[in-house]
C-alpha positions in Angstrom: 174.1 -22.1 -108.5 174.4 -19.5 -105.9 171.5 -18.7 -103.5 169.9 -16.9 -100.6 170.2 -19.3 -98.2 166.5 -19.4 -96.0 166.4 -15.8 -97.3 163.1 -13.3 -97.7 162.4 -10.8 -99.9 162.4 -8.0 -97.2 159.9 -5.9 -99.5 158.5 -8.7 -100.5 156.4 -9.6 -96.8 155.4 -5.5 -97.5 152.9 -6.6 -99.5 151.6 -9.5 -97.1 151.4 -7.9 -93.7 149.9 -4.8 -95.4 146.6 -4.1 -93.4 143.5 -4.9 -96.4 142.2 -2.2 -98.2 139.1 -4.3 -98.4 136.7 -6.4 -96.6 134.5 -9.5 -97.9 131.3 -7.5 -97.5 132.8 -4.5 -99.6 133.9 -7.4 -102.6 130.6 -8.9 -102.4 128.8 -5.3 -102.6 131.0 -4.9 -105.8 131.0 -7.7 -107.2 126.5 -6.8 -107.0 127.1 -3.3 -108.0 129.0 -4.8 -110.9 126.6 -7.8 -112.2 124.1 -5.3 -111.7 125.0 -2.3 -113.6 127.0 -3.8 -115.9 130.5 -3.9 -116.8 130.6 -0.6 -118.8 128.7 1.5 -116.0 131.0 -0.3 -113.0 134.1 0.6 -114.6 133.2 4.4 -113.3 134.1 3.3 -110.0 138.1 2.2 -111.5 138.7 5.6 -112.3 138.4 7.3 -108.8 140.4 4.0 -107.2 143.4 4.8 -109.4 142.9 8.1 -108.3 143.1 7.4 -104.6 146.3 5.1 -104.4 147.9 7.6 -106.7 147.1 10.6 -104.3 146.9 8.3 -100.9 149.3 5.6 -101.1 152.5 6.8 -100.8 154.4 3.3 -100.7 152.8 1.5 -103.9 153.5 5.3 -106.0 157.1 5.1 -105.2 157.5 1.0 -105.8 155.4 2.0 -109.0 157.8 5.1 -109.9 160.5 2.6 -109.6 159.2 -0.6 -111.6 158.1 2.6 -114.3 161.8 3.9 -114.2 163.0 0.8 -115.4 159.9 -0.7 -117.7 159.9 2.7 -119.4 163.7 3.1 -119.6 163.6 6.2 -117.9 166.8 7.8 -116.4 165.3 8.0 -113.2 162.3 7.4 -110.6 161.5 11.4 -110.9 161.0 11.2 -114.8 158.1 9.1 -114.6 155.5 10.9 -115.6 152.0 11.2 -113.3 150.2 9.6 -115.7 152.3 6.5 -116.1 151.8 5.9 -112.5 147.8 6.2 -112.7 148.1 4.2 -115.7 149.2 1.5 -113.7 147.3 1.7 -110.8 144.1 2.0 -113.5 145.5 -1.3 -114.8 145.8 -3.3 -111.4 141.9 -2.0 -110.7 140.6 -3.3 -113.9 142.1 -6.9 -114.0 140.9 -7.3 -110.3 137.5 -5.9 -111.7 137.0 -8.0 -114.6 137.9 -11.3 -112.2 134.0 -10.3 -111.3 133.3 -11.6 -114.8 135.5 -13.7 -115.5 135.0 -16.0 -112.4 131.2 -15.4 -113.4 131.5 -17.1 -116.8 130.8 -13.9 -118.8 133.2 -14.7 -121.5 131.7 -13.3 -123.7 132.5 -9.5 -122.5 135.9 -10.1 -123.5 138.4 -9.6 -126.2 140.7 -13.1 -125.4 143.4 -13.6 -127.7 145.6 -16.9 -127.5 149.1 -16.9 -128.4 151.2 -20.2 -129.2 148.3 -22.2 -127.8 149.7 -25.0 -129.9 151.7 -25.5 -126.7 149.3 -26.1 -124.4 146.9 -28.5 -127.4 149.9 -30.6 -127.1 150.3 -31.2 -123.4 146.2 -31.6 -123.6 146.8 -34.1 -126.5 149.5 -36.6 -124.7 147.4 -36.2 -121.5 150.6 -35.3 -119.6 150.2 -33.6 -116.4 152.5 -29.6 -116.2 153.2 -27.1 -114.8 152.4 -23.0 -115.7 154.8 -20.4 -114.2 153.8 -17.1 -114.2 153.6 -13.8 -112.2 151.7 -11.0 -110.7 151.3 -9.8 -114.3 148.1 -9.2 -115.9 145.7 -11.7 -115.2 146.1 -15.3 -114.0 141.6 -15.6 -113.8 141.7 -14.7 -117.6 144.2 -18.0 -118.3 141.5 -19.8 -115.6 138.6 -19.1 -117.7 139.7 -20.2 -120.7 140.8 -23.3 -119.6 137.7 -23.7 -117.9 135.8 -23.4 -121.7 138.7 -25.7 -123.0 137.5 -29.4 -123.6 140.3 -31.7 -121.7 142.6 -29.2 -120.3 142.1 -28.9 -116.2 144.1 -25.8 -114.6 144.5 -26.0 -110.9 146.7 -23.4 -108.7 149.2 -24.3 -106.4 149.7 -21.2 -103.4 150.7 -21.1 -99.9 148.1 -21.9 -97.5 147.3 -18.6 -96.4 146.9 -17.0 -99.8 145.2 -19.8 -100.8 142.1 -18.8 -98.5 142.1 -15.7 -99.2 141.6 -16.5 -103.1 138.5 -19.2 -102.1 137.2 -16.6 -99.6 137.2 -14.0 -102.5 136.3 -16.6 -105.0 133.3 -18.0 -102.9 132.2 -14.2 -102.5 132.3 -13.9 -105.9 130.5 -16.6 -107.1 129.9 -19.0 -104.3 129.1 -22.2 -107.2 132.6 -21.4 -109.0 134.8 -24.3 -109.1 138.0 -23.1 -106.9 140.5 -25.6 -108.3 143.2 -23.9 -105.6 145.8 -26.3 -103.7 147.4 -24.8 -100.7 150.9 -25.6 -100.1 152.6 -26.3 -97.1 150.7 -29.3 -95.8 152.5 -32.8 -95.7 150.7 -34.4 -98.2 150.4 -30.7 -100.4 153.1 -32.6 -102.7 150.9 -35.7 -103.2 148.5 -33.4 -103.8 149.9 -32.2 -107.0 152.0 -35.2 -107.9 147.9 -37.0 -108.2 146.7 -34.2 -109.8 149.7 -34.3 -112.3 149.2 -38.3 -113.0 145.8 -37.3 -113.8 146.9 -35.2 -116.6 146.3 -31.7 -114.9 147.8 -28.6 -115.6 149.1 -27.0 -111.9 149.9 -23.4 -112.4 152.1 -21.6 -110.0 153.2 -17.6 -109.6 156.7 -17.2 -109.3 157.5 -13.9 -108.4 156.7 -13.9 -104.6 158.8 -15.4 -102.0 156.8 -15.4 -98.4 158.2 -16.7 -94.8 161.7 -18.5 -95.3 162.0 -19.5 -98.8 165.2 -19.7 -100.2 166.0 -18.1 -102.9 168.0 -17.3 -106.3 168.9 -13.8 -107.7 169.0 -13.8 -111.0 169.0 -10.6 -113.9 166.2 -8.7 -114.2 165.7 -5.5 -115.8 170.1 -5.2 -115.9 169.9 -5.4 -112.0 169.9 -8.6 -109.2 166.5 -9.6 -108.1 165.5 -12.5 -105.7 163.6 -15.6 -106.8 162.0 -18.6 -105.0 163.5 -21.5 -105.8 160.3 -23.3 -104.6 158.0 -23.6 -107.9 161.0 -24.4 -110.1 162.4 -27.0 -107.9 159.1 -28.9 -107.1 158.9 -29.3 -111.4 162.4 -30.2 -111.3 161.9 -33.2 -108.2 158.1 -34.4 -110.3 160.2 -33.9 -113.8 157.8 -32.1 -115.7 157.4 -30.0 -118.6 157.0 -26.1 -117.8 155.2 -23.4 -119.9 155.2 -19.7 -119.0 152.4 -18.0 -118.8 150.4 -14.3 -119.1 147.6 -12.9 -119.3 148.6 -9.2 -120.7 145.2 -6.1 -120.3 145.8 -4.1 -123.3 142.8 -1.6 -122.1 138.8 -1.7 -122.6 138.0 -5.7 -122.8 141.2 -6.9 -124.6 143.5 -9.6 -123.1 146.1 -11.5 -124.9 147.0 -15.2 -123.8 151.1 -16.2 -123.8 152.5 -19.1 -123.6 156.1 -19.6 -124.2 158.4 -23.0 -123.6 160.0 -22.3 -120.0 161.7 -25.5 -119.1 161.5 -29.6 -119.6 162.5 -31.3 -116.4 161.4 -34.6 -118.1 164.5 -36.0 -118.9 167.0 -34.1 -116.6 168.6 -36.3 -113.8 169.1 -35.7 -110.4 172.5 -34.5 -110.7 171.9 -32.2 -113.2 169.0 -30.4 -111.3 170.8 -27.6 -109.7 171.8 -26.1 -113.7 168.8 -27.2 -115.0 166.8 -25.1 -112.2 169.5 -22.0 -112.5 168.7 -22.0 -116.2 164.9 -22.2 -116.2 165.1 -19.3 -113.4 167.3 -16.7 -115.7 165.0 -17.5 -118.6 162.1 -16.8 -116.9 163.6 -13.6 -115.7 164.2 -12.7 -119.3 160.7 -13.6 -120.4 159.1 -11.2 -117.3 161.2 -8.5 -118.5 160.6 -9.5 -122.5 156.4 -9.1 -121.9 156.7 -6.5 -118.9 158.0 -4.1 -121.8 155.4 -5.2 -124.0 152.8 -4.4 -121.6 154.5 -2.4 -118.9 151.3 -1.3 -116.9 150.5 -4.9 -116.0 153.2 -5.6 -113.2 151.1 -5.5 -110.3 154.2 -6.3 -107.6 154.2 -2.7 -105.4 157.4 -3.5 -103.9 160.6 -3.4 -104.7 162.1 -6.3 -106.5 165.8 -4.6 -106.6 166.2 -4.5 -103.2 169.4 -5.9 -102.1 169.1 -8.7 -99.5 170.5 -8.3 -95.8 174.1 -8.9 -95.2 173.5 -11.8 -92.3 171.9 -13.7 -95.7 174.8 -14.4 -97.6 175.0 -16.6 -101.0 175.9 -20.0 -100.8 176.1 -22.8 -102.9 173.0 -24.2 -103.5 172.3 -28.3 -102.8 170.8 -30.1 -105.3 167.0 -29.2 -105.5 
């Protein structure tokens, strides 16, 4: 397997050292005006949002123009139409709305639909600990709050550190009695952490489309052209040899989310040696399965930066040690 050796995704940190575009106070006064008024008579609000990054945010239109170009199978950025971009921006607005909800226990606004979750009743069923890969597409909170209604199945999330306080600072602003179920990463005892949490039958779910700091990574085929992966969720469920679903939670519009689960990987049986393949394989698959749903839903990719770009010269490929 070839890699990125300590490499970044350059457009990747965009997205981290952005300045915020919001504040706790502002969250917690819409996350009132929203329990308040309702979810119908909030959603007013989404529309002039979507508005404003499409006429004011120069940098997430063009990484949107470009994600569109190739989602849409368009010949170029320039034929994406301005309503595909505001359909997308619409899209990120409402699944960070409806987390309001969601994280609220108000199920029953929703539309959830649950594909191959025969998958999941199995893992449930042997009371064997696994892992979830997904991405930044759709919804991650609407996977959380099924599984919360779920009898025996426990979801936690693995994150870095940092992101992880930002999710229980928004979470606890949301609802401050919400059960954050979030491990932060990077500590020295992070991977006991999930190894117990494993053992006790717990489902850990990861987001494997971000690489932050010096990750190493792995390029692999998306959407016909090279994109950089971290190797890091792939190659902790490699070392703890455990099963791995994918994982989305698709916003088809108004309250309708559909649930997929798809068979990404079994590290179960796979020995040391074989690692290295075993990771390269589960990394291209998952590629193909971000591209399979991102044309099934293609205004639910909610990564403004640019995937494609090509990593720096001074970051060569090398061959990759055995994760």
């Amino acid at each position: 397997m070839t890699e990125q050796a300590g490499a970044t995704l350059p457009e990747a940190e965009h997205w981290r050292k952005a300045p915020e575009r919001s504040s706790m106070f502002w969250l917690r006064v819409m996350t009132w005006i929203s329990l308040k008024l309702g979810r119908r008579a909030s959603r007013m609000v989404l529309f002039g949002i979507a508005a404003y990054f499409l006429a004011f945010a120069p940098t997430s239109r063009r990484m949107s123009r470009g994600y569109l170009k190739r989602a849409l199978q368009l010949p170029s950025p320039k034929a994406v139409p301005w309503t595909a971009m505001y359909r997308h921006f619409l899209g990120f607005a409402s699944v960070i709305h409806d987390r309001v909800y969601l994280i609220n226990d108000r199920h029953d606004l929703f539309d959830i639909r649950i594909h191959n979750q025969q998958l999941v009743d199995d893992l449930v069923a042997r009371g064997e600990g696994a892992f979830l890969i997904g991405a930044h597409l759709g919804s991650f909170e609407v996977l959380r709050a099924v599984g919360r209604k779920q009898p025996g199945l426990r979801i936690a999330m693995a994150m870095y550190e940092e992101n992880a306080r930002k999710i229980n600072a928004a979470l606890a602003a949301i609802n401050p009695a919400a059960q954050q179920g979030v491990v932060a990463l990077g500590h020295i005892d992070s991977m006991i952490h999930v190894h117990d949490l494993l053992a006790q039958g717990t489902v850990v779910g990861m987001l494997a489309d971000r690489s932050l700091r010096n990750d190493e990574t792995h390029t692999v085929d998306f959407f016909g052209e090279p994109a950089a992966l971290p190797l890091g969720p792939f190659r902790m469920a490699a070392i703890m040899r455990r099963p791995v679903l994918f994982m989305t939670g698709l916003y088809h519009g108004a309250n309708r989310y559909d649930i997929h689960f798809e068979v990404l990987a079994d590290f179960s049986a796979v020995p040391p040696g074989g690692r290295s393949v075993a990771v390269q394989a589960a990394m291209t698959r998952y590629a193909a399965l971000l591209e399979q749903y991102c044309r099934m839903a293609p205004y639910n990719w909610f990564n403004f930066f640019d995937f494609w770009r090509a990593p720096a010269p001074a970051r060569a490929s090398r061959s990759a040690q055995q994760p």
